[in-house]
C-alpha positions in Angstrom: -14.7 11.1 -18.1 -14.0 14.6 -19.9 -17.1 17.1 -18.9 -18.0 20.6 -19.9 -18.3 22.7 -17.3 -19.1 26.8 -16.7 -16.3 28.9 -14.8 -18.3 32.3 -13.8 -15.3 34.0 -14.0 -13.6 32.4 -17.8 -16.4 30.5 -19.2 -17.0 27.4 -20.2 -13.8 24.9 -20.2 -13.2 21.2 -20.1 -12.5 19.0 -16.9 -11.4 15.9 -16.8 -12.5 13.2 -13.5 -11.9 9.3 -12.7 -14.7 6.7 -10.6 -14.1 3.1 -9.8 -18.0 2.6 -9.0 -19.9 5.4 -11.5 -20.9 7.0 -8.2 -18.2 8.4 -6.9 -16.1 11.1 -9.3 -12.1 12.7 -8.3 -11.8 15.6 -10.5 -8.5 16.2 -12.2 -7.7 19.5 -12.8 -4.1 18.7 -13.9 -4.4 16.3 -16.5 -6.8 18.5 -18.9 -4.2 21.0 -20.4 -6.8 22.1 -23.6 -6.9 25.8 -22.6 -8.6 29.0 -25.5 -6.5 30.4 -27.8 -5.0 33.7 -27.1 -7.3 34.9 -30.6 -9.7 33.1 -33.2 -12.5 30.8 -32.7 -12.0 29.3 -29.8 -10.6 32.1 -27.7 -13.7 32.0 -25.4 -14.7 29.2 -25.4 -13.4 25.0 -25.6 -16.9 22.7 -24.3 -18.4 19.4 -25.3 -15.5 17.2 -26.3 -15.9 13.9 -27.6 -12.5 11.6 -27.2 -11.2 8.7 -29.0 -8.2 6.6 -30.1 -6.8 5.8 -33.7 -4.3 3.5 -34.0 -2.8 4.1 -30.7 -3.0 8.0 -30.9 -5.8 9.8 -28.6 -7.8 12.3 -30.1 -10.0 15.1 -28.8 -12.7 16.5 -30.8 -14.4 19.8 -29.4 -16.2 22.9 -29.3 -14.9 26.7 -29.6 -16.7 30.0 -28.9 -20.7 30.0 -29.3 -21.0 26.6 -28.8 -19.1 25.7 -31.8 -20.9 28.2 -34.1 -17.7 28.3 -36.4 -17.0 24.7 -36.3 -14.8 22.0 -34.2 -11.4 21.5 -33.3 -9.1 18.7 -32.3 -6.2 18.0 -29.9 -4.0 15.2 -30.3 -2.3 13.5 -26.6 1.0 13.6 -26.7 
């Protein structure tokens, strides 16, 4: 599961966490590498992802600064 999650101390980020039951979550820390920008819109800011898969490729769509007031980005696994 990729989550959204508030850092007090550099804002809002993505996580990434695994369950075998639904109940019970291990976060992952190391296998979400989406970090901000060093400038633009989404230097602040990366929240609310939504991932999928095209012809074998992952794709992640998601948020930048304000909530996505300037739009969404996307990150391709390599």
């Amino acid at each position: 599961m990729y989550f959204s999650y508030k850092d007090p101390k550099i804002g809002y980020r993505i996580g990434y966490a695994t369950s075998t039951d639904g109940l019970n979550w291990e976060r992952h820390s190391n296998l979400n590498n989406l970090s901000t920008s060093k400038s633009g819109w989404d230097s602040e800011m990366v929240e609310y992802s939504y991932v999928f898969e095209h012809k074998g490729i992952q794709f992640m769509l998601y948020n930048g600064n304000n909530y996505g007031v300037n739009g969404i980005g996307y990150a391709v696994k390599k």
